[in-house]
C-alpha positions in Angstrom: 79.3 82.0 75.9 82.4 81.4 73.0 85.4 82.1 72.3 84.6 85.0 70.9 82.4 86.6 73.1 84.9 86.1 76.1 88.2 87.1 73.7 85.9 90.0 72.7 85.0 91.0 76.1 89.1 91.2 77.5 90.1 93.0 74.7 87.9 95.7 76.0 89.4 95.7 79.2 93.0 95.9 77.7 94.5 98.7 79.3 92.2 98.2 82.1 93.2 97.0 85.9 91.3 93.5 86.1 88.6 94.1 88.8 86.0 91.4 86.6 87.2 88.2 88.3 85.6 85.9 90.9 89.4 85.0 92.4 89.6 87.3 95.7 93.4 86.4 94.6 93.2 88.0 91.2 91.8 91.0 92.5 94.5 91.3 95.1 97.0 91.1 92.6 95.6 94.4 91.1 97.5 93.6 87.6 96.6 95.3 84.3 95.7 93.4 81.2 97.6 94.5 78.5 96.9 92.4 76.0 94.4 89.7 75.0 94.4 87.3 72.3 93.2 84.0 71.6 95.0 81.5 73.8 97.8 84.7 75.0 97.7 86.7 77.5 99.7 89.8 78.9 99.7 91.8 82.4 101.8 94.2 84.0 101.4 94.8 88.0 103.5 96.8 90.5 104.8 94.8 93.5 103.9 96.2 96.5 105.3 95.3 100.2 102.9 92.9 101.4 104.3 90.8 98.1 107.8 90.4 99.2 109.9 88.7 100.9 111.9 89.6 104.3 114.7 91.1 101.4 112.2 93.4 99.8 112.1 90.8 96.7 109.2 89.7 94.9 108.0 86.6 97.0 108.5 83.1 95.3 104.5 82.0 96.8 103.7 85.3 95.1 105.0 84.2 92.0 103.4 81.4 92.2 100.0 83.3 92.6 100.5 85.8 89.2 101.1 82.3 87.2 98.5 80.6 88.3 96.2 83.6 88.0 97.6 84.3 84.6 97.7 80.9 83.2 94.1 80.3 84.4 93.2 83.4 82.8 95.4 82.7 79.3 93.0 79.4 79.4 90.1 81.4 79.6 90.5 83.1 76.3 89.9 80.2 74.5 86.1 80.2 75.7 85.5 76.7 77.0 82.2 76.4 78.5 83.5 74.9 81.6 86.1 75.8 83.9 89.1 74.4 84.8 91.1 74.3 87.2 95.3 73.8 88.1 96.1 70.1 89.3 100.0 71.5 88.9 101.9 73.9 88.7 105.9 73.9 88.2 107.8 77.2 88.8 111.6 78.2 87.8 112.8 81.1 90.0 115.7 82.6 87.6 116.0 86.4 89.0 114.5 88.7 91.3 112.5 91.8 91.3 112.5 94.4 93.9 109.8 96.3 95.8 108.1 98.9 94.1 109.1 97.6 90.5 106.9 96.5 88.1 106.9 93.1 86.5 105.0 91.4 83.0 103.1 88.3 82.8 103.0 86.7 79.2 100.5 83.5 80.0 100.1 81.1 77.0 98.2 77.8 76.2 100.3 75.3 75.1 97.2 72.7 74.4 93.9 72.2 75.1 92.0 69.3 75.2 88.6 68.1 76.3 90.0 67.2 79.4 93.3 68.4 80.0 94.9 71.9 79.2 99.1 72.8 79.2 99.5 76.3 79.8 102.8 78.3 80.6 103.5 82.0 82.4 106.9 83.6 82.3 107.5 86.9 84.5 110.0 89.8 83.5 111.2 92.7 85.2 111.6 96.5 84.2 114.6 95.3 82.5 113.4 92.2 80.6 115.4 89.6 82.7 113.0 86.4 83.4 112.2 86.8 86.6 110.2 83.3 86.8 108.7 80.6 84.2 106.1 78.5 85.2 104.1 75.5 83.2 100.3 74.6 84.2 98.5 71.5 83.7 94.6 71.9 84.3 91.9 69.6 84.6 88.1 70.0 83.4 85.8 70.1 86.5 82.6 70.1 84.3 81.5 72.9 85.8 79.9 75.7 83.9 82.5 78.6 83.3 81.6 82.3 84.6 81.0 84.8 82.5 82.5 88.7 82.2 80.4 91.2 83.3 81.3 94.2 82.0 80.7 97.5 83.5 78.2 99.6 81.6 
């Protein structure tokens, strides 16, 4: 599979809720893709209880989830033909976001190499305030990458 293919394939599942993944995580998350571009991507999801913390906040560990889904997924646009995978993952908390709100995930790649990718996720509330920014180093396993299987 390319670049292409894969970009191609997301595109058609813009507007969709992500269900085509492999991560039990990602699934959980139950985001939206909202937009999909070569090396960019955008989500929206709702936070729901089991997300927060004991203030009815957005969890920081969940925060950490929706980057490292995102960023993984941002990575995945560019069509490599094997997967990688996060070695780190550094997260600013800047702002919170309540329960029931809904927050978006702009994921980009900052640089991808043969061996070693540099991705970033920032997440903003209803209101636009960043709620979190997170950068994403991730390592080649050599593995071959899954594919998108589209529902017919």
């Amino acid at each position: 599979m390319n670049s292409i293919d894969t970009l191609a394939k997301l595109k058609q599942l813009e507007g969709h809720y992500f269900t085509h993944t492999r991560s039990k995580a990602g699934k959980w998350l139950n985001y939206k893709l909202v937009k999909a571009d070569d090396g960019y991507l955008e989500a929206t999801l709702s936070i729901r209880e089991e997300m927060t913390n004991p203030n009815g906040m957005l969890h920081g560990g969940m925060i950490g989830m929706i980057c490292d889904e995102l960023c993984g997924l941002a990575f995945y646009t560019k069509g490599y033909p094997t997967f990688y995978t996060t070695v780190n993952l550094a997260i600013d908390f800047l702002y919170s976001a309540p329960i029931h709100s809904q927050i978006t995930a702009k994921a980009s790649v900052l640089r991808s190499g043969k061996k070693i990718a540099n991705t970033e996720c920032t997440l903003y509330d209803e209101q636009g305030n960043i709620v979190a920014h997170a950068t994403s180093n991730l390592v080649n396993t050599e593995k071959t990458v899954f594919d998108i299987h589209l529902p017919l």
